[in-house]
N, C-alpha and C positions, 0 to 999 in steps of 0.2 A: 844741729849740735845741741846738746843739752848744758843746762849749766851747771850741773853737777863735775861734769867733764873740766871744767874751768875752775874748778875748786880750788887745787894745789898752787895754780898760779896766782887767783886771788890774795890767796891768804900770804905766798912768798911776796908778793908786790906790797901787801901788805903793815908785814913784818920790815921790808925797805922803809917803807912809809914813819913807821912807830921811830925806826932808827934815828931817822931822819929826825923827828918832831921832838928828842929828845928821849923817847921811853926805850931807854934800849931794853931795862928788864921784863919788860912786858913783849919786848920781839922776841929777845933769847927764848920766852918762854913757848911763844907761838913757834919757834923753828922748830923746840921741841916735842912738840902738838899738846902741851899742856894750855888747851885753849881756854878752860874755865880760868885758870889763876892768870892766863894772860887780858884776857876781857878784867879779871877786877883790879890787876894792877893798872893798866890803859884807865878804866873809867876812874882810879883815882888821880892818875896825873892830869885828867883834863882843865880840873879846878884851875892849874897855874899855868894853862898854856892860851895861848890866843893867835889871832890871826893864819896865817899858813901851818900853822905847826899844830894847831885846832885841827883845823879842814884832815889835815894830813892824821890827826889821831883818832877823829871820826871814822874816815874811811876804813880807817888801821880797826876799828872796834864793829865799823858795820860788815864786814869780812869776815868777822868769827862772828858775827850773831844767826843765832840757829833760828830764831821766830823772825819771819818775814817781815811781821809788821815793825818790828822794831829798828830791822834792817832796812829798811826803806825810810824810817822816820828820820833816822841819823845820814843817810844819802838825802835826804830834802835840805836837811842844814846846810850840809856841803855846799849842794846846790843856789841854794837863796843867797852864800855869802860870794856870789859868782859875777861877773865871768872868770874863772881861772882855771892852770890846770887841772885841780881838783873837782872844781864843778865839772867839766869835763867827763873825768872819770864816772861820778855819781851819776853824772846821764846817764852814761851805759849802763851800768849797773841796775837803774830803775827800770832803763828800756827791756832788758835781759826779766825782770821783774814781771812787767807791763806785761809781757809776750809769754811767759810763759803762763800766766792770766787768761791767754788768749782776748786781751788789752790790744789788738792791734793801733787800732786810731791814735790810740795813746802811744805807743811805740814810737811810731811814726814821727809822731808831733815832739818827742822827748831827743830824738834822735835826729830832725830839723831844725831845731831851735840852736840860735848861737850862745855856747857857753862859756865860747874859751877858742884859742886855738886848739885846734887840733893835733897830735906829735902825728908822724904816718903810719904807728901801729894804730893807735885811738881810732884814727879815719877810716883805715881798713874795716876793724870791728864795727865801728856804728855803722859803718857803707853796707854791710851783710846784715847785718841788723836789718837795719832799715829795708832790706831790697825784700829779707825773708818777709817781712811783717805786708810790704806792698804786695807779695806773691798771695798772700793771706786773702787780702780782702779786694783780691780781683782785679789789679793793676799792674796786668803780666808785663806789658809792654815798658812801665815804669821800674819795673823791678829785676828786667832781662837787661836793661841798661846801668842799675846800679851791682847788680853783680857783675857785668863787664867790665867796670871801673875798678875793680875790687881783685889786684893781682897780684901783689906780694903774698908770703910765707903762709900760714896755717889758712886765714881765711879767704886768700886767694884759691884756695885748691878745696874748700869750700866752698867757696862760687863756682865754680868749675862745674860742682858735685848737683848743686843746686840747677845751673844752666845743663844740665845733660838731664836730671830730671824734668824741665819744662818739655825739654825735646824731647823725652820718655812719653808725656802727657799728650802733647800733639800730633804724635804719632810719626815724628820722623827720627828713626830708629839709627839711621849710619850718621846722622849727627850728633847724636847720643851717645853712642860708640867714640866718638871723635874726641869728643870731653872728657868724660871719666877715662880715656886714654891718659889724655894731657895730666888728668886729675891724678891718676896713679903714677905717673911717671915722675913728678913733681912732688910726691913723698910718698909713703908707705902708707897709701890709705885705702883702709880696708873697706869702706862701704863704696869707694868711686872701683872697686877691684870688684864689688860683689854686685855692683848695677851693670858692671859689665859683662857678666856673666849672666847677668837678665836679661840684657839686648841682644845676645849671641844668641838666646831660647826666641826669645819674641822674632828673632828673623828666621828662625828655622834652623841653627847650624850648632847641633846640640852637643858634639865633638866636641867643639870649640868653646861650649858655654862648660861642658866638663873636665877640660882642660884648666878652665880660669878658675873652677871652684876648688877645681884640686890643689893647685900655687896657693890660691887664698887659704884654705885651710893646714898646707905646709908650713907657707912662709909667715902666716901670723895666727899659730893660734889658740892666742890665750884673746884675740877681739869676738865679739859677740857675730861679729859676720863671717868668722870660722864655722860658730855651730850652725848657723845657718845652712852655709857651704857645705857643711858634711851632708844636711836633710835633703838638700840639693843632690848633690851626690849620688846620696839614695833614691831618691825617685826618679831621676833620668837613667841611673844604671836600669832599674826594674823596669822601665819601660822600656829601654835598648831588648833588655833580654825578654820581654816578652813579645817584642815586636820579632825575633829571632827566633822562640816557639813559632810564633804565628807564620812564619817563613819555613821552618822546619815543616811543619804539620802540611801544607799545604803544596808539596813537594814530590807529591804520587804517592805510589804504595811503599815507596821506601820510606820516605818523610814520615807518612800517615804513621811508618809502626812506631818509627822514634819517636812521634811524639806521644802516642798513647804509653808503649811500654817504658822507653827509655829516658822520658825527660824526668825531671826531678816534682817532687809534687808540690802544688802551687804556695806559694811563702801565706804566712797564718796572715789576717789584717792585724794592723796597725791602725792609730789616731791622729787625727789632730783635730785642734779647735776651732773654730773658725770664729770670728767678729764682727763678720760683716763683707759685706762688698761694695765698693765705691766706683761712681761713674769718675771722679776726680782723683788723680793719684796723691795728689795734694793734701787734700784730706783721710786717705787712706794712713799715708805716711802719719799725719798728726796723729791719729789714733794709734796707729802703733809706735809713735813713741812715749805714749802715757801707757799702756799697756805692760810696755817692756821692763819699766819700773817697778812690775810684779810677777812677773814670770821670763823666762828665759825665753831665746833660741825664736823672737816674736819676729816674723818678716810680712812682708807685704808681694804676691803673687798676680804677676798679671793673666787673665785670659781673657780669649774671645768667643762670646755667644749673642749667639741672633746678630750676628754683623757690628757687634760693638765689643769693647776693651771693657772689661770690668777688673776691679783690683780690691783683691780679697784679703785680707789681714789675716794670719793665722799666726797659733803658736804651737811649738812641740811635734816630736812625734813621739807616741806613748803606745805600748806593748799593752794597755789594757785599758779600757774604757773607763774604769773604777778612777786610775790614776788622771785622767785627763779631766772627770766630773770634778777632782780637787781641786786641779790647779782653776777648772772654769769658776767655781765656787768661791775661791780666793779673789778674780778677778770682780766679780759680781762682787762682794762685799770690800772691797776697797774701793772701786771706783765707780762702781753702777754699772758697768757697762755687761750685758747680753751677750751671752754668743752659742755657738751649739759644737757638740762633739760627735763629728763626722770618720769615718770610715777611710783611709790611704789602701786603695786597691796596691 
């Protein structure tokens, strides 16, 4: 999950927060999304507030702050004046910092330490937190147990999503299936709907993996694992129906004509990007969630050569090679990151 995702909730928990601490015009103004004149009203009322109603108008100001560093500075306050519920909170919020840093140790450490109790949303989040950050840095066995813990509402089914990708990694496919089952069933979530249609492909049953992407792309979609699902869509249909010339053609002298005279003539290529290929699905995923933050429609593909699973990161599919060097171009200058623009037979 990205923290971009946890935006709106931030800032409403927020605006609670300010209320609370006395600054209601500075919440009113955040509900509004007039977030510049809510940060300078908030950082004028701090002068006359102190103890919890401090911690609470920090929080309230480090939630609209747009420069990181500053946002963390005023989550360290919080923090030092701790243990409370506030400190609490600011953990998370660094940990979420930390991690996206790719800070794991620190993560870890920010999200083990005692700050406060815990309420049983708070624990949820740090427990995912924490287990993502252990999957990180190779403490699978530590980290399949703190997402097992981890089973109430959003981030429960998260874990879920998480524990069906380790089983994605390992290669045991029908227990993977089993989770993003649970995961889908337990809310409307489109990436545990769209890994299930990658386990349906990885065991062979391409029906059924076209089946799922077609629900996903019905039932939701305005999520980024709709356009996905459509791409999806498209390149198993082409290969149904090409495997269906090839069945045609192969048919005697009747087949032979249909398919020289009478099949339709072969569809123009098509692009995509590629970024790379990973022996770890882990680290595939990581890449393509910085990636996606610049171009659309960015999935991660598994397949098998020379007797092993590699997992290739791509994005787009592009009617012209001109268009797909742009979007590689964009990617290369905002993040660094390499990749090349291949050919979708």
């Amino acid at each position: 999950m990205k923290r971009t995702a946890c935006a709106a909730g931030i800032l409403f928990a927020a605006a609670v927060a300010a209320a609370a601490a006395g600054m209601k015009s500075a919440a009113d103004l955040a509900r509004r999304r007039d977030y510049g004149a809510a940060r300078r009203e908030a950082a004028a009322d701090t002068a006359r507030l102190k103890g919890e109603d401090l911690r609470k108008a920090h929080l309230f100001l480090a939630g609209l702050e747009t420069d990181e560093t500053r946002a963390e500075s005023l989550y360290r306050r919080v923090l030092a004046a701790g243990p409370n519920r506030e400190a609490v909170e600011a953990a998370i919020e660094l940990a979420k910092i930390a991690y996206a840093r790719g800070e794991y140790r620190g993560t870890i450490e920010l999200l083990s330490a005692d700050h406060g109790e815990r309420p049983p949303a708070a624990a949820d989040e740090a427990g995912y937190f924490r287990a993502l950050a252990l999957r990180q840095v190779g403490e699978r066995a530590r980290a399949r147990a703190e997402f097992s813990r981890v089973t109430r509402g959003e981030f429960g089914a998260w874990s879920l999503v998480a524990l069906a990708e380790i089983e994605m990694e390992e290669g045991r496919i029908p227990e993977a299936i089993a989770l993003y089952e649970r995961a889908a069933k337990t809310s409307a979530h489109p990436v545990a709907r769209f890994g299930l249609g990658e386990c349906y492909e990885r065991s062979g049953a391409a029906d059924r993996a076209l089946e799922t992407y077609r629900a996903l792309a019905k039932d939701l979609p305005r999520s980024l694992e709709a356009a996905r699902a459509v791409e999806k869509i498209t390149l198993l249909s082409r290969a149904r129906e090409a495997r269906s010339r090839d069945s045609g053609q192969g048919g005697g002298e009747r087949g032979g004509a249909r398919g020289s005279a009478g099949s339709a003539a072969p569809t123009a290529d098509r692009y995509t990007i590629q970024f790379g290929a990973f022996g770890s699905r882990a680290n595939a995923l990581a890449s393509a969630r910085r990636i996606e933050g610049v171009v659309s429609a960015v999935r991660v593909e598994s397949v098998e050569m020379d007797g092993r699973i590699w997992h290739r990161v791509r994005a787009g599919v592009y009617e012209s090679r001109q268009t797909a060097e742009r979007d590689l171009a964009r990617v290369r200058e905002a993040l660094g990151i390499s990749g090349a623009v291949v050919p979708l037979k």
